[in-house]
PDBQT receptor file of N, H, CA, C and O in Angstrom, charges set to zero:
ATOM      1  N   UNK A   1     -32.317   8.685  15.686  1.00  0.00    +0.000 N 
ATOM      2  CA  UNK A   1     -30.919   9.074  15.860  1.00  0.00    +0.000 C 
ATOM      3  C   UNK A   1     -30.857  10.536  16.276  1.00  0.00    +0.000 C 
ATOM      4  O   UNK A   1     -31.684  11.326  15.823  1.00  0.00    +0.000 OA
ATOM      5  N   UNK A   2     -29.918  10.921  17.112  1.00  0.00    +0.000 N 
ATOM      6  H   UNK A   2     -29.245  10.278  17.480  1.00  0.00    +0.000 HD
ATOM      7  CA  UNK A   2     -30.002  12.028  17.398  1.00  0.00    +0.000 C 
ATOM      8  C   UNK A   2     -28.949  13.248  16.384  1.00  0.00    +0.000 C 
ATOM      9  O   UNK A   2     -28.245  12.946  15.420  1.00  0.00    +0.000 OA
ATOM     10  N   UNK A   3     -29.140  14.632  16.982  1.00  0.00    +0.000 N 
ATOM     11  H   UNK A   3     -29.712  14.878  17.765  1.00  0.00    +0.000 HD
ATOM     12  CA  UNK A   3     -28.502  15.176  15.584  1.00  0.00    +0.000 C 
ATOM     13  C   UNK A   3     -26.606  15.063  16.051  1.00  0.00    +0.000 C 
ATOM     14  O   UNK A   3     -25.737  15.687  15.442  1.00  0.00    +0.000 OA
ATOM     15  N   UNK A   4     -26.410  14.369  16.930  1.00  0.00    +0.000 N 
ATOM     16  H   UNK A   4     -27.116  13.862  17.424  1.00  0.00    +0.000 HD
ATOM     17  CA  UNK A   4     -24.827  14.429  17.068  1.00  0.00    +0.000 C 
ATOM     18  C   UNK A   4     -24.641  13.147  16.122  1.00  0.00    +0.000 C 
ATOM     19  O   UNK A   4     -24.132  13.269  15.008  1.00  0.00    +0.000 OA
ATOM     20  N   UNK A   5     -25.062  11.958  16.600  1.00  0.00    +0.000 N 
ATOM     21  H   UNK A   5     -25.476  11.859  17.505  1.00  0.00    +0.000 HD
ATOM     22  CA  UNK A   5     -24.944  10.935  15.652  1.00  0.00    +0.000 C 
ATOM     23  C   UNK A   5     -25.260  10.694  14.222  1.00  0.00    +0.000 C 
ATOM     24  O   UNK A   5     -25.094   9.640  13.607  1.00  0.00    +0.000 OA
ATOM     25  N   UNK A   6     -25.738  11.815  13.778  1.00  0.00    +0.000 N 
ATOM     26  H   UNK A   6     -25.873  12.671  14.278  1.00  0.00    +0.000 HD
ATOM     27  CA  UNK A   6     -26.007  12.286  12.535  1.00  0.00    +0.000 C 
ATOM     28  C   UNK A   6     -25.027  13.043  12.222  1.00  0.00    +0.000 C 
ATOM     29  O   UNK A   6     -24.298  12.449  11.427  1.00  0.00    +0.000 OA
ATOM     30  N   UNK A   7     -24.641  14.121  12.477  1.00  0.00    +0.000 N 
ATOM     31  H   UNK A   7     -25.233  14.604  13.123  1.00  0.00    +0.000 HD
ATOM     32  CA  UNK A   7     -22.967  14.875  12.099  1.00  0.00    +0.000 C 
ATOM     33  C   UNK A   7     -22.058  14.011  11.729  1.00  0.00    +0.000 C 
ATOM     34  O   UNK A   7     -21.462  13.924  10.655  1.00  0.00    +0.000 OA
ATOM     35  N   UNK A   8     -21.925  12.861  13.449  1.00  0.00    +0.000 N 
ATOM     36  H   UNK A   8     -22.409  12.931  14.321  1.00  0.00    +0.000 HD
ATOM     37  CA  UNK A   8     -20.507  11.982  13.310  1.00  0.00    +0.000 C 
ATOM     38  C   UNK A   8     -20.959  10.957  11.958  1.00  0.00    +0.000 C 
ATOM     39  O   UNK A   8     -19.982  10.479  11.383  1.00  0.00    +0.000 OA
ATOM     40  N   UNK A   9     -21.978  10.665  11.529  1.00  0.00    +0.000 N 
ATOM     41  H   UNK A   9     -22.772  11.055  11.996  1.00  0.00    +0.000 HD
ATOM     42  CA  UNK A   9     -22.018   9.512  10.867  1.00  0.00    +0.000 C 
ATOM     43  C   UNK A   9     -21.586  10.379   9.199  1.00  0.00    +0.000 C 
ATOM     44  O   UNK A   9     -20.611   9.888   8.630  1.00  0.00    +0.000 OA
ATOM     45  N   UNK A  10     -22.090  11.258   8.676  1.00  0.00    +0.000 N 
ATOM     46  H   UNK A  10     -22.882  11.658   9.138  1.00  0.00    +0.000 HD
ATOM     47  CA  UNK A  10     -21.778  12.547   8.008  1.00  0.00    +0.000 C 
ATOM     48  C   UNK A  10     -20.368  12.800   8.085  1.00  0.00    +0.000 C 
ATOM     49  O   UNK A  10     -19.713  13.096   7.086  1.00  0.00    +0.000 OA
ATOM     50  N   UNK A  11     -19.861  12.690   9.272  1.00  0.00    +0.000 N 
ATOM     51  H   UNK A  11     -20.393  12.449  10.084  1.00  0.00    +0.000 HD
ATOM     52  CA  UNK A  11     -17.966  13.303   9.106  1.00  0.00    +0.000 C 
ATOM     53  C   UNK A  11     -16.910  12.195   8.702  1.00  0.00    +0.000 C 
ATOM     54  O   UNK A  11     -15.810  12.254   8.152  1.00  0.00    +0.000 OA
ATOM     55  N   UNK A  12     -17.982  10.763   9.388  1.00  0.00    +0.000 N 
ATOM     56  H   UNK A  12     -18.875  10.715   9.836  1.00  0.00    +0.000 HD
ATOM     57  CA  UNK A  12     -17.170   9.718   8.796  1.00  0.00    +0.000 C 
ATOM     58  C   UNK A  12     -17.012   9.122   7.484  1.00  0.00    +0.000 C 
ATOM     59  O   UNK A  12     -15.947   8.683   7.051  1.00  0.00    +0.000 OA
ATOM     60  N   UNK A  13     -18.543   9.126   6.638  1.00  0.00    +0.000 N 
ATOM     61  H   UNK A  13     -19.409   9.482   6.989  1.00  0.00    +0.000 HD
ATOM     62  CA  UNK A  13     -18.633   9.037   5.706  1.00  0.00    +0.000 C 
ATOM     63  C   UNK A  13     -17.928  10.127   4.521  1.00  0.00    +0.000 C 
ATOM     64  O   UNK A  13     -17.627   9.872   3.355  1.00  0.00    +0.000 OA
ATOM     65  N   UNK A  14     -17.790  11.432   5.287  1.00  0.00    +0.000 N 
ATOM     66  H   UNK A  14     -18.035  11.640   6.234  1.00  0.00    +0.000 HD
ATOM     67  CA  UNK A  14     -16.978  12.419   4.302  1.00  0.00    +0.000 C 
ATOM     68  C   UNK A  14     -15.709  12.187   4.188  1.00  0.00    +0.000 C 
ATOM     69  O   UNK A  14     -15.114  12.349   3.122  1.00  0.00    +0.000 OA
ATOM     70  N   UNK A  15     -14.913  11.614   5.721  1.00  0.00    +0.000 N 
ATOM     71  H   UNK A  15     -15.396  11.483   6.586  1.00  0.00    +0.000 HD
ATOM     72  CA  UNK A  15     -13.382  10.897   5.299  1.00  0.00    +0.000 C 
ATOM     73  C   UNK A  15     -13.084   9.905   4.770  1.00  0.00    +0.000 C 
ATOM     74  O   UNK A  15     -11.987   9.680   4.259  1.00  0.00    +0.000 OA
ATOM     75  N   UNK A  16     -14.382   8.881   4.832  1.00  0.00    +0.000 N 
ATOM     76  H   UNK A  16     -15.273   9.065   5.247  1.00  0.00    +0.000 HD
ATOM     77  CA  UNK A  16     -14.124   7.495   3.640  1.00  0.00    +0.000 C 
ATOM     78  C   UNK A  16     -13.612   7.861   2.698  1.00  0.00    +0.000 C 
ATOM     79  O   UNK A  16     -12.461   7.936   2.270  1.00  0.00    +0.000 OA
ATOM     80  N   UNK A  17     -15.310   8.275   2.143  1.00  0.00    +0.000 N 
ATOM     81  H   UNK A  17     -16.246   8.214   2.490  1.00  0.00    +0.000 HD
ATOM     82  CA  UNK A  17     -15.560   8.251   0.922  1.00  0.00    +0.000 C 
ATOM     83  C   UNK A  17     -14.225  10.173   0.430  1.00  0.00    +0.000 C 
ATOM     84  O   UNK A  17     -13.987  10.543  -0.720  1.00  0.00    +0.000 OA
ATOM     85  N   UNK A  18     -13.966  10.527   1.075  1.00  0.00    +0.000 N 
ATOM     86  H   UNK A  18     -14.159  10.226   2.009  1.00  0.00    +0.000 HD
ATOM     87  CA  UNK A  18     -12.851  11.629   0.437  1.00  0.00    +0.000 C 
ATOM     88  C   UNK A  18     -11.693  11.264   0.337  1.00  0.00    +0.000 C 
ATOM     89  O   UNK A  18     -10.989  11.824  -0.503  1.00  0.00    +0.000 OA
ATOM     90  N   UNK A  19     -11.181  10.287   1.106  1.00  0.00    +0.000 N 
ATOM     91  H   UNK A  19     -11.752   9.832   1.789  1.00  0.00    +0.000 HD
ATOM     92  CA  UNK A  19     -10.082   9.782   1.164  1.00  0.00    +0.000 C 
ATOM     93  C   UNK A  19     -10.022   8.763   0.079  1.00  0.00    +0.000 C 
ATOM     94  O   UNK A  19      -8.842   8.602  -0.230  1.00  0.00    +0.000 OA
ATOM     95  N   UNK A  20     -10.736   8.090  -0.549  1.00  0.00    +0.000 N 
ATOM     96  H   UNK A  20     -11.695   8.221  -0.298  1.00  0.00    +0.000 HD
ATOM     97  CA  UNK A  20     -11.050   7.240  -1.585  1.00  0.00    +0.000 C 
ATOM     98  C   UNK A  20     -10.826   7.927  -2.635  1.00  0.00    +0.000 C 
ATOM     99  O   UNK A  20      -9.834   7.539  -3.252  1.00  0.00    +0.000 OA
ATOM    100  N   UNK A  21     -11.528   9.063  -3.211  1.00  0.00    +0.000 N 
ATOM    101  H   UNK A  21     -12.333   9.378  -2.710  1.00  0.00    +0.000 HD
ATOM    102  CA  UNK A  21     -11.252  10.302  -4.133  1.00  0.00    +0.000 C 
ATOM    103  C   UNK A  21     -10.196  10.647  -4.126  1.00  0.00    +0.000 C 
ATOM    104  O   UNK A  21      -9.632  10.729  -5.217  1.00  0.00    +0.000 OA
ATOM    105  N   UNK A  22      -9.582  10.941  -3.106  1.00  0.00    +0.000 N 
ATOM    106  H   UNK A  22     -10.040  10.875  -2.219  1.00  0.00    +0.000 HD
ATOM    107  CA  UNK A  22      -8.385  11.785  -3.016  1.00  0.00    +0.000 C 
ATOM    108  C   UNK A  22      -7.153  10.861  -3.851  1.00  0.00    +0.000 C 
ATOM    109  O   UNK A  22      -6.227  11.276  -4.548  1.00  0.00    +0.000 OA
ATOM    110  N   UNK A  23      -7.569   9.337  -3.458  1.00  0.00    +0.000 N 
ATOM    111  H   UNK A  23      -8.321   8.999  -2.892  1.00  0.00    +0.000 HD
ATOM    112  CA  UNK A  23      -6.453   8.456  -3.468  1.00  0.00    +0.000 C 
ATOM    113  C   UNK A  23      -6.054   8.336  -4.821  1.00  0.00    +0.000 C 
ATOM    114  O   UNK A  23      -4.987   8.359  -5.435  1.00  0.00    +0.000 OA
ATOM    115  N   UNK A  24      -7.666   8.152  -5.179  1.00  0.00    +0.000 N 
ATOM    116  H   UNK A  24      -8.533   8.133  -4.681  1.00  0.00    +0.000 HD
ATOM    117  CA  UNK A  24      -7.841   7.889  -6.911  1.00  0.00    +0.000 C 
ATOM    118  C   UNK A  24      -7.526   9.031  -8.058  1.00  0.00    +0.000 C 
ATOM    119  O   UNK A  24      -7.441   8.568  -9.195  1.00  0.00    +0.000 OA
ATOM    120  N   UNK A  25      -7.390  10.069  -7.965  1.00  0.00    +0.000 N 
ATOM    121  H   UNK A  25      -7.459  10.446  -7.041  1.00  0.00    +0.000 HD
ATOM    122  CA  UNK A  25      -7.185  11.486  -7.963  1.00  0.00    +0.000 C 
ATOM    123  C   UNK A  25      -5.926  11.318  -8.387  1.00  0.00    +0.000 C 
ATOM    124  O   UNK A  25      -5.406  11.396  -9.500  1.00  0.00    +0.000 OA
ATOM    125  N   UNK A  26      -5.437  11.025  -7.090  1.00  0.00    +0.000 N 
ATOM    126  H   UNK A  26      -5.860  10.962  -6.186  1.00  0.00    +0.000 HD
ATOM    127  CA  UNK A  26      -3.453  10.956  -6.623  1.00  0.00    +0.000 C 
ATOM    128  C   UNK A  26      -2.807  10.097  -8.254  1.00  0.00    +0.000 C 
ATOM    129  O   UNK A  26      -2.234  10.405  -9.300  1.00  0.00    +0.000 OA
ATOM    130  N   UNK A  27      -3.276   9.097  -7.681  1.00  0.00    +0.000 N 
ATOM    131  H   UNK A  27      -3.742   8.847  -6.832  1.00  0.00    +0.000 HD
ATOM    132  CA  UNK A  27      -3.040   7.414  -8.682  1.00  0.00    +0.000 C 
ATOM    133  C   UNK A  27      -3.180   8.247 -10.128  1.00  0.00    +0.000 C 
ATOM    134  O   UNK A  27      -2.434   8.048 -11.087  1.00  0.00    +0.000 OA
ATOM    135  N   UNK A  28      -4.088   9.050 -10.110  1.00  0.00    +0.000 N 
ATOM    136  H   UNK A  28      -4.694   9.212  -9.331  1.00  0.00    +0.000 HD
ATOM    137  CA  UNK A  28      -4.032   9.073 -12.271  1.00  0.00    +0.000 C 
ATOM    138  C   UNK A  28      -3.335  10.438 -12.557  1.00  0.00    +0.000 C 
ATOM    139  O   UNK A  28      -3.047  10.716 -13.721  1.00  0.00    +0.000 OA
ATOM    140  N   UNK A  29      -2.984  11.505 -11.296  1.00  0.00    +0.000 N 
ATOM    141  H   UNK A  29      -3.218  11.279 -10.350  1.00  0.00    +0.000 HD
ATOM    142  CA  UNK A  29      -2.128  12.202 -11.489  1.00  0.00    +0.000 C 
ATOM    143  C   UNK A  29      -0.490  12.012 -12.088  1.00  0.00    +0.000 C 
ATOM    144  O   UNK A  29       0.075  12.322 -13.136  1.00  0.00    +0.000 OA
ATOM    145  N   UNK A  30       0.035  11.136 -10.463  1.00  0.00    +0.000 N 
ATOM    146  H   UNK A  30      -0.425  10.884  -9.611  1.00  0.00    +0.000 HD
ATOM    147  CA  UNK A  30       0.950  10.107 -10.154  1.00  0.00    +0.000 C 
ATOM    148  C   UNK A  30       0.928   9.003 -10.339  1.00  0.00    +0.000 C 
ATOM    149  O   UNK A  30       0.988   8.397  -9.269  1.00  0.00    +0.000 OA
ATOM    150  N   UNK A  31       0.849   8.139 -11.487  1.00  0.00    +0.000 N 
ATOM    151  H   UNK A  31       0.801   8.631 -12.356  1.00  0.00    +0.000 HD
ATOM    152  CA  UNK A  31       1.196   6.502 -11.621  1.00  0.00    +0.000 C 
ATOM    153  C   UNK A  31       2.638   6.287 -11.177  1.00  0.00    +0.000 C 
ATOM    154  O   UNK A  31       3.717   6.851 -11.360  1.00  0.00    +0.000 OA
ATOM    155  N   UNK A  32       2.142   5.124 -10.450  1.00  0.00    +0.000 N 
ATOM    156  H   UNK A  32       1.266   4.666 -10.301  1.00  0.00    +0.000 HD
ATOM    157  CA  UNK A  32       3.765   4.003 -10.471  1.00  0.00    +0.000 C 
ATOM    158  C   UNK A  32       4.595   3.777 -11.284  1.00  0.00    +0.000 C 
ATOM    159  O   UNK A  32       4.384   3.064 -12.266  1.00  0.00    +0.000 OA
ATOM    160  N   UNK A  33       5.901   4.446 -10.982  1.00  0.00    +0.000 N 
ATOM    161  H   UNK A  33       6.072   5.024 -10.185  1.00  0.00    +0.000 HD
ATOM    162  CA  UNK A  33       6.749   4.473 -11.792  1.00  0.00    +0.000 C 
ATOM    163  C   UNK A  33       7.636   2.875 -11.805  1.00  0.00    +0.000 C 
ATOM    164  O   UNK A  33       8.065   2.213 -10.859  1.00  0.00    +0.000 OA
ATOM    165  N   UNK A  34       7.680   2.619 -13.298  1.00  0.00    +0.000 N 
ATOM    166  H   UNK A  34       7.331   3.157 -14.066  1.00  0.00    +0.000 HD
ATOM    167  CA  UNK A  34       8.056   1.006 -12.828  1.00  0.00    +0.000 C 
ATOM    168  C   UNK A  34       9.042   0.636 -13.643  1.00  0.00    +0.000 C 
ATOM    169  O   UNK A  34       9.234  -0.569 -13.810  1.00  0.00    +0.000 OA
ATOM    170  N   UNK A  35      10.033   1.809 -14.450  1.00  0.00    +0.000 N 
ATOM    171  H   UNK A  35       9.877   2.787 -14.314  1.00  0.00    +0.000 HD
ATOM    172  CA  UNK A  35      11.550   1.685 -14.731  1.00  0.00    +0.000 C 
ATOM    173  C   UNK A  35      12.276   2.432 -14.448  1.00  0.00    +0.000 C 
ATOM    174  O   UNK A  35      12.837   3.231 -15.197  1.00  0.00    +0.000 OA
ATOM    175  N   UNK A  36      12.461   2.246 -12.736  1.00  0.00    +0.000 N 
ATOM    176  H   UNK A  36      12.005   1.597 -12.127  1.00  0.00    +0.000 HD
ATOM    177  CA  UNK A  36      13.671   2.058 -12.074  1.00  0.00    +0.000 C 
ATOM    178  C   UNK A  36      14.386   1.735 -12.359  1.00  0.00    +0.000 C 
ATOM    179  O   UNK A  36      14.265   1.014 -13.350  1.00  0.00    +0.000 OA
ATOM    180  N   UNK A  37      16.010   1.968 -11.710  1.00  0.00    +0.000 N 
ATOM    181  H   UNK A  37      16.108   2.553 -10.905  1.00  0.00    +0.000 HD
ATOM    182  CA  UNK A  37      17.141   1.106 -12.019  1.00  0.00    +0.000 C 
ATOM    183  C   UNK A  37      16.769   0.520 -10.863  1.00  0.00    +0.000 C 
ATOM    184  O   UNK A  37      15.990   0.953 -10.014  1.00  0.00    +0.000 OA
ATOM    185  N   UNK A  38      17.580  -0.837 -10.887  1.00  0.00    +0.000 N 
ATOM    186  H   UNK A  38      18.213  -1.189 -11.576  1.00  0.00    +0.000 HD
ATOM    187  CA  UNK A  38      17.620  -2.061 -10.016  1.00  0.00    +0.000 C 
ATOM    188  C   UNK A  38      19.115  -2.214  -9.818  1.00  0.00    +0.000 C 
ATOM    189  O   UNK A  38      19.966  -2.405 -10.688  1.00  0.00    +0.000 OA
ATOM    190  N   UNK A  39      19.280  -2.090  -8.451  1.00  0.00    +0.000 N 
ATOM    191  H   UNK A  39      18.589  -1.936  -7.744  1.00  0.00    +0.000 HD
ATOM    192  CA  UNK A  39      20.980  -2.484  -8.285  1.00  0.00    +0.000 C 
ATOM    193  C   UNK A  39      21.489  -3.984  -8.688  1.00  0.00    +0.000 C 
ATOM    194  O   UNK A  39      20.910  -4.933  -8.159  1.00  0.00    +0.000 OA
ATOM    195  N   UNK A  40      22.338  -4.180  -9.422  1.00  0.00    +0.000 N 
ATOM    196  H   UNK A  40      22.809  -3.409  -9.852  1.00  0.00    +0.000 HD
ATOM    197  CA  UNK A  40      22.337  -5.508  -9.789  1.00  0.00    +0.000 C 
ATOM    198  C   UNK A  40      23.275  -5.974  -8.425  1.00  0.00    +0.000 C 
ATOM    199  O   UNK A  40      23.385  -7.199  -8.473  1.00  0.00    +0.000 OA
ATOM    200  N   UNK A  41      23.807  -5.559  -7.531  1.00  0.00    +0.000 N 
ATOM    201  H   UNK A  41      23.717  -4.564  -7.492  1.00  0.00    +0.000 HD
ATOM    202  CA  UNK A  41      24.393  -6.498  -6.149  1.00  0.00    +0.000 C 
ATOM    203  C   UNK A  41      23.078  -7.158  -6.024  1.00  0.00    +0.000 C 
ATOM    204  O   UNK A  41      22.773  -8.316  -6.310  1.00  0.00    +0.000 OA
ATOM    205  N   UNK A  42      22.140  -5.912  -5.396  1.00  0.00    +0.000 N 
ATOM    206  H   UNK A  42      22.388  -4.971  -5.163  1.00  0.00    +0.000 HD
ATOM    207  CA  UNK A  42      20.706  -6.623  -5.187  1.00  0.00    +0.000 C 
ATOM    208  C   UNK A  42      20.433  -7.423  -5.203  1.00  0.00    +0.000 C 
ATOM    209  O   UNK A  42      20.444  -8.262  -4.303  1.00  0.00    +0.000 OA
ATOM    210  N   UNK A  43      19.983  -7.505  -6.504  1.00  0.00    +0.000 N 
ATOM    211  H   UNK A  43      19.974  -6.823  -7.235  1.00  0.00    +0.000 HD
ATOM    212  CA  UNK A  43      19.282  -8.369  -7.794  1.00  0.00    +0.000 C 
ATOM    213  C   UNK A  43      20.285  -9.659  -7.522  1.00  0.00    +0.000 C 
ATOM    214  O   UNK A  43      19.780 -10.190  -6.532  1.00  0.00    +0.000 OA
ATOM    215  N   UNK A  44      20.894 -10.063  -7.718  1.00  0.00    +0.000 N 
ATOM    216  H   UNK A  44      21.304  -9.632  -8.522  1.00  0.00    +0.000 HD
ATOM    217  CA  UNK A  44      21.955 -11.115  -6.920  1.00  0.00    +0.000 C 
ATOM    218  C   UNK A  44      21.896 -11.236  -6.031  1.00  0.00    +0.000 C 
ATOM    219  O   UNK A  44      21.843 -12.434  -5.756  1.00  0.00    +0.000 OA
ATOM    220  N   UNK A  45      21.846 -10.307  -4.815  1.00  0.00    +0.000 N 
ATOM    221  H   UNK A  45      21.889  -9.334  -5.039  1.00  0.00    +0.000 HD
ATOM    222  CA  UNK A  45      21.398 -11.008  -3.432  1.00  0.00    +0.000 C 
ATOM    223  C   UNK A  45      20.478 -12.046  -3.793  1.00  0.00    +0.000 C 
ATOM    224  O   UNK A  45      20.635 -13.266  -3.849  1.00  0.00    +0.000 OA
ATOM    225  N   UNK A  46      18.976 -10.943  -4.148  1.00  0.00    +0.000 N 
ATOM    226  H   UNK A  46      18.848  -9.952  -4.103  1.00  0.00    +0.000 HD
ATOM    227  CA  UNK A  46      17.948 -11.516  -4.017  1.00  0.00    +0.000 C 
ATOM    228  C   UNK A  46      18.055 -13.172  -4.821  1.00  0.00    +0.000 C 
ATOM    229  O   UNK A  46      17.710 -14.137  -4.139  1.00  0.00    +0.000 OA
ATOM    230  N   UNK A  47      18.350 -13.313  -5.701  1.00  0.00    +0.000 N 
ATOM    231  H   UNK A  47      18.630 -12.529  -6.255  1.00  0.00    +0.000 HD
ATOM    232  CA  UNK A  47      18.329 -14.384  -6.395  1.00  0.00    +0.000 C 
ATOM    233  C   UNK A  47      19.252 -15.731  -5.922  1.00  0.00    +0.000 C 
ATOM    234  O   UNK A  47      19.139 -16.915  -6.239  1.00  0.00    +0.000 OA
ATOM    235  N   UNK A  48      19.994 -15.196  -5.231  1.00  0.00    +0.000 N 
ATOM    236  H   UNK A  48      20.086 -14.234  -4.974  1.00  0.00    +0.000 HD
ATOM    237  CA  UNK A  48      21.138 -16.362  -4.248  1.00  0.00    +0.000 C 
ATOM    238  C   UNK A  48      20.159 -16.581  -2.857  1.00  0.00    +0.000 C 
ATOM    239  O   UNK A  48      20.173 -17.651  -2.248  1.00  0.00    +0.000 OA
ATOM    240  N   UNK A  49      19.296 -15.404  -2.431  1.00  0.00    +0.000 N 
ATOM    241  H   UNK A  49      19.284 -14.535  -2.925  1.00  0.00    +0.000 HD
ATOM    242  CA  UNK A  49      18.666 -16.328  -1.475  1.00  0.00    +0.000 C 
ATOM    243  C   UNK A  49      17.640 -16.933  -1.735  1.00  0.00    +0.000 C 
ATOM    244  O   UNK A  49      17.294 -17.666  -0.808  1.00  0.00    +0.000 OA
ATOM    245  N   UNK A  50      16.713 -16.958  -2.972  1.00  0.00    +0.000 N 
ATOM    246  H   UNK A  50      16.994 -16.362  -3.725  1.00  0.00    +0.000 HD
ATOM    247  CA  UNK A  50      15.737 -17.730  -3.359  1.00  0.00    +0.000 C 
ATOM    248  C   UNK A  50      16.291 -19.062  -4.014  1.00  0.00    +0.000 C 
ATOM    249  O   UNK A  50      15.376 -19.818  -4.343  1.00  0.00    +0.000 OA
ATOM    250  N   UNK A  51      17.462 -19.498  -4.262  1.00  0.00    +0.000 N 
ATOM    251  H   UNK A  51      18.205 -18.885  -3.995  1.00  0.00    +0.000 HD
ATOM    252  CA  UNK A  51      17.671 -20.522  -4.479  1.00  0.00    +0.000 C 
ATOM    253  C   UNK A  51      18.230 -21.493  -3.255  1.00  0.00    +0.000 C 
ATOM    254  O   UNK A  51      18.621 -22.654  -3.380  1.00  0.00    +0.000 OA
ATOM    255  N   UNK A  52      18.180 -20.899  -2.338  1.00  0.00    +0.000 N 
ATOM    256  H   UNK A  52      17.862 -19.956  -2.237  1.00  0.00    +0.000 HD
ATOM    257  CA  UNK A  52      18.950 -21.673  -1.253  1.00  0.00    +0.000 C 
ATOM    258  C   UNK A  52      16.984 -22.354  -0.473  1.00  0.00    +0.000 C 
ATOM    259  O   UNK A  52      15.823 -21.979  -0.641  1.00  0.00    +0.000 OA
ATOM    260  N   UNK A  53      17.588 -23.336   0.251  1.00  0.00    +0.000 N 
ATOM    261  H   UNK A  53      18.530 -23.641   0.388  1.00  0.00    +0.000 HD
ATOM    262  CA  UNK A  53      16.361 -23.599   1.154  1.00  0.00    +0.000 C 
ATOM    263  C   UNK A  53      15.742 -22.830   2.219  1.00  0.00    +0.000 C 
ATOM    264  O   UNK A  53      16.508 -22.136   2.888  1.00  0.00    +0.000 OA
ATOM    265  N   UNK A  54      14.163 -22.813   2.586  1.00  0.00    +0.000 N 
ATOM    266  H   UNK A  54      13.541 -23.376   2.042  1.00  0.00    +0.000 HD
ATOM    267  CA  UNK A  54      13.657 -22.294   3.117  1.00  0.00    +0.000 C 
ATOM    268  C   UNK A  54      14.106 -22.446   4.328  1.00  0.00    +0.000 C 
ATOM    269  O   UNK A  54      13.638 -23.538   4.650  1.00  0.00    +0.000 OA
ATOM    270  N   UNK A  55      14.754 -22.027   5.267  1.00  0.00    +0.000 N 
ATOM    271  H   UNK A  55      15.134 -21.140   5.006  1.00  0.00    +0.000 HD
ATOM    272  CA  UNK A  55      15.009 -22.084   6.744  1.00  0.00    +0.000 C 
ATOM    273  C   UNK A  55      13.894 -22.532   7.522  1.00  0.00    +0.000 C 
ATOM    274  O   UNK A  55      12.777 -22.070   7.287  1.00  0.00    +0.000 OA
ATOM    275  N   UNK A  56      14.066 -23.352   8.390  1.00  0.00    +0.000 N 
ATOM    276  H   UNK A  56      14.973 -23.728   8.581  1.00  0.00    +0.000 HD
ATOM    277  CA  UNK A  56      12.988 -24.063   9.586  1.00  0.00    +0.000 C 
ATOM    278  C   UNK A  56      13.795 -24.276  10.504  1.00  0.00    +0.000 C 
ATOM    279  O   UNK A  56      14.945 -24.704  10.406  1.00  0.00    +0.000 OA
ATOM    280  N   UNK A  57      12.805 -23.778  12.089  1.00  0.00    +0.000 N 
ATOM    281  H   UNK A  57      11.871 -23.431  12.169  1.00  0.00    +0.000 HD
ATOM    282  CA  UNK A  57      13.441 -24.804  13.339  1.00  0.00    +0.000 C 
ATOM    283  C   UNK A  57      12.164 -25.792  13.567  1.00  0.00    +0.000 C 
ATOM    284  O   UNK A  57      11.006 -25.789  13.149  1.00  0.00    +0.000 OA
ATOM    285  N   UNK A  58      12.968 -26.689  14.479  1.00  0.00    +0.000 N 
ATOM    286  H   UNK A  58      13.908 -26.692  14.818  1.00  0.00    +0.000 HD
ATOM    287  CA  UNK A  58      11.895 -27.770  14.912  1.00  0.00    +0.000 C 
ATOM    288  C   UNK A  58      12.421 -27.478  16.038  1.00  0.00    +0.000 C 
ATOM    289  O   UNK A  58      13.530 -27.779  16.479  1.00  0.00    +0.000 OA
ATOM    290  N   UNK A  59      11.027 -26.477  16.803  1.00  0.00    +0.000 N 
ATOM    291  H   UNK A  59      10.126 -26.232  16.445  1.00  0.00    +0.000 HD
ATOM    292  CA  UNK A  59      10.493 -26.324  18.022  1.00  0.00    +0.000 C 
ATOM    293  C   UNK A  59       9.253 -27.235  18.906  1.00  0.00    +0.000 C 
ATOM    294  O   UNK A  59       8.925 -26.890  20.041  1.00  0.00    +0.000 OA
TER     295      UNK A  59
């Protein structure tokens, strides 16, 4: 291998694998916050269209 393809293989592996760190880092800094309010219109939308039928054409 030559020494350019040695750098690039080196620069790629440093943005994987840093970007992986970074992410994991982020995540136990910042957890998902998961009590929200929920708009109850919403929450009723959503639930009036899961009871209705799945829409299909016959193409």
């Amino acid at each position: 291998m030559s020494a350019t393809a040695i750098v690039m293989l080196l620069v790629s592996i440093i943005i994987v694998w840093g970007g992986l760190i970074a992410s994991i880092i982020f995540l136990r800094l910042r957890p998902e916050v998961e009590d929200l309010y929920e708009d109850p219109d919403l929450v009723r939308e959503d639930e009036e269209r899961a009871s209705q039928p799945h829409p299909f054409r016959d193409t």
